[in-house]
Residue, then its C-alpha position, 0 to 999 in steps of 0.5 A: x379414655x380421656x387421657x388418650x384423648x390428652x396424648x392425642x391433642x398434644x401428638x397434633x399440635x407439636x407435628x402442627x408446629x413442626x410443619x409450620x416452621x419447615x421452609x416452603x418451597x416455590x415452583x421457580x419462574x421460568x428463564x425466558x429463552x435469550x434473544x438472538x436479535x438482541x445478542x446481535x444488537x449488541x455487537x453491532x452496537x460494540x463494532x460501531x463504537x469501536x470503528x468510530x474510535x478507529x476511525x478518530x484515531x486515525x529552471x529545466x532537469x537533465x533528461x535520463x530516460x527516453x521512453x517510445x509511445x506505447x499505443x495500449x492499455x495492458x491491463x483490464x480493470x477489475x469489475x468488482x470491490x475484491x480485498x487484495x490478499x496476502x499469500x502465505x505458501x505452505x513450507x517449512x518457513x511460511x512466504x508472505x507475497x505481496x501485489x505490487x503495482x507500478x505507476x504508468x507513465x505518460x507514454x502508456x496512457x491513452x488519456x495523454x495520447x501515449x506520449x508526454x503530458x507537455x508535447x503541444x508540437x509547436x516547438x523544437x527540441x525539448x519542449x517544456x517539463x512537468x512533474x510528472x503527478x497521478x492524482x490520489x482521489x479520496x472517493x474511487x470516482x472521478x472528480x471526487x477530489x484529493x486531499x490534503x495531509x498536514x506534515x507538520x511535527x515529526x512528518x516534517x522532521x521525517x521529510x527533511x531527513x528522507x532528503x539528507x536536510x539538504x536545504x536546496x532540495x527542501x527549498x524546491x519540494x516545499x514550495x507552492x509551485x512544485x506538485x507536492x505541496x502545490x498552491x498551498x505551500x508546505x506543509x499541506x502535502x497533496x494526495x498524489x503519487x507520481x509515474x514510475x512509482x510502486x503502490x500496494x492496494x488494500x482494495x480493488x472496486x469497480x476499476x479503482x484500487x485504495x492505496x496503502x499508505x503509512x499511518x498518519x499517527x506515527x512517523x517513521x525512522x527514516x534510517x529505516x523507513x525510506x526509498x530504498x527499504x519501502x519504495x511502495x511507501x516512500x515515493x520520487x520525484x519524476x518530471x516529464x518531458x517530450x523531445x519533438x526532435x525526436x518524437x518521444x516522451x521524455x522522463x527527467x530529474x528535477x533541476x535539484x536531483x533525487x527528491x523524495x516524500x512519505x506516501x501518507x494520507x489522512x483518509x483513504x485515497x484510490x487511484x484507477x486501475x488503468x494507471x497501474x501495472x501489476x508485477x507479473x504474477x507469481x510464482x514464476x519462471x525465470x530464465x537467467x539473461x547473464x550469470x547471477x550470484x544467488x544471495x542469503x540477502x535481497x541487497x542491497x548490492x549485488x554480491x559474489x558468492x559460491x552459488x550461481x545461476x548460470x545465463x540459460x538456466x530457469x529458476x522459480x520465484x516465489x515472492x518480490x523484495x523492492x528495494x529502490x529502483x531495483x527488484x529482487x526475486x526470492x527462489x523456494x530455497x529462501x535465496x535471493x536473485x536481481x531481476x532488475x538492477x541498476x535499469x537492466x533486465x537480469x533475467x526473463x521477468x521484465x515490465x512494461x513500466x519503468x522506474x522512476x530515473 
């Protein structure tokens, strides 16, 4: 009896020391569920911090066109802030089509009396003349003011080549008395364009569009970049003038030829959209006025080759190549046509505002 007693004193104490050393296993805490405020917080914080770093990184000419009062505004501001899209048609070879606008001229402004800014009908012949300048403001309100944007370094290495280093012709865009860079003298460039010029908007709000411009950060090649290839980026010099003999505004060049500068701005600048006019809207139907070549190529010359688009025949265009003072019209086919060169209307499409001279 007693040794029962033994075996079973010893059988308790070894399962007591068994269970002693045998991990013990705690109920786990809770997770709290995430916080979708704070989730929202923090990405708030991140694109804050990333649009800061953004935002940090950022004597009289010879006259060449005359132009007949225009008595209306055709285009009707847009009422509300609108983003300014890009169009991609769906073929086999997507279409990128941009809006492009014209600057209006002295003539088609109710503000100038639809006529030249200079007309003050006391004297004879050809009155006076004038760059013929559109203010660029940096807020989409009147009198908020333009800007000035340092073109020194590499901007002014790109304006002197955009106007062959020719020495004279710098002389005249660089000086105090000359719109660009006006009482300052260069290389304070002011936010401006002038009449005749194309522009893209990035925005529409409340009868203002924000113009694109280059970015201030890198100037461009000029071999690349210039009137010819980017004329909604690379502008021309236009003076203004009224002939009283005949009664008519008068679009003339500067007393030193073709000038030309980078549309560059350091901050966002807007104009109104009263002074622009839209390229017709696209796609759209063209009749041919003369026989047209198609080319592979939107210029820069016109070119002889086997497809032609005989005078009363109707083409679709689907998208525009600027190239200067001419327009190109891409056909679905991935072809291209001349609706404006050389100043004459090649086909139906027509606008009101015309180039600079």
């Amino acid at each position: 009896m007693a040794a029962s007693k033994i075996k079973l004193l010893i059988w308790f104490t070894f399962l007591t020391l068994i269970v002693g050393c045998v991990p013990t296993f705690a109920t786990p805490t809770p997770v709290p569920p995430l916080d979708s405020n704070s989730i929202n917080l923090i990405i708030a914080q991140t694109a804050d911090a990333a649009s800061a770093q953004t935002l940090a990184a950022m004597p009289p000419a010879t006259s060449t066109v005359t132009l007949t009062p225009t008595p209306r505004s055709t285009l009707t501001p847009e009422p509300t802030f609108t983003l300014v899209p890009t169009f991609l048609f769906p073929t086999a070879t997507p279409v990128v089509r941009f809006q492009y606008y014209r600057v209006k001229h002295d003539h088609q402004l109710a503000m100038y009396n639809y006529k030249s800014r200079t007309e003050d009908g006391n004297s004879e012949g050809m009155l006076r003349q004038t760059a013929e300048v559109v203010p660029l403001l940096v807020l989409p309100k009147e009198r908020s003011g333009t800007d000035r944007t340092r073109l020194s370094g590499g901007w002014g290495v790109f304006i002197d080549a955009l106007n062959n280093n020719d020495e004279n012709k710098l002389r005249y865009l660089k000086s105090k008395g000359t719109a660009l860079f006006n009482t300052a003298g260069f290389p304070q460039l002011e936010s401006l364009t002038m009449g005749g010029n194309i522009v893209r908007l990035e925005q529409i709000q409340d009868g203002w569009g924000r113009v694109r411009t280059m970015d201030y950060s890198m100037p461009p090649n000029a071999a690349e970049v210039n009137y010819f290839t980017n004329p909604d980026l690379v502008h021309k010099f236009v003076v203004v003038g009224w002939r009283r003999s005949t009664k008519s505004t008068i679009l003339v060049k500067p007393p030193k030829g073709d000038l030309y500068w980078p549309l560059v701005t350091r901050r966002p600048v807007w104009i109104q959209m009263e002074r622009l006019e839209a390229f017709p809207t696209l796609p759209l139907e063209v009749i041919a006025n003369v026989d047209l070549y198609v080319q592979t190529t939107p210029g820069p010359q016109r070119e002889k080759t086997g497809r032609q688009l005989i005078a009363g025949q109707s083409a679709k265009v689907i998208a525009y190549q600027p190239a200067g003072p001419n327009v190109w019209g891409k056909l679905p086919n991935g072809r291209w046509i001349p609706l404006l060169y050389g100043g004459q209307y090649l086909t139906s499409w027509k606008m009101e505002t015309v180039p600079p001279p």
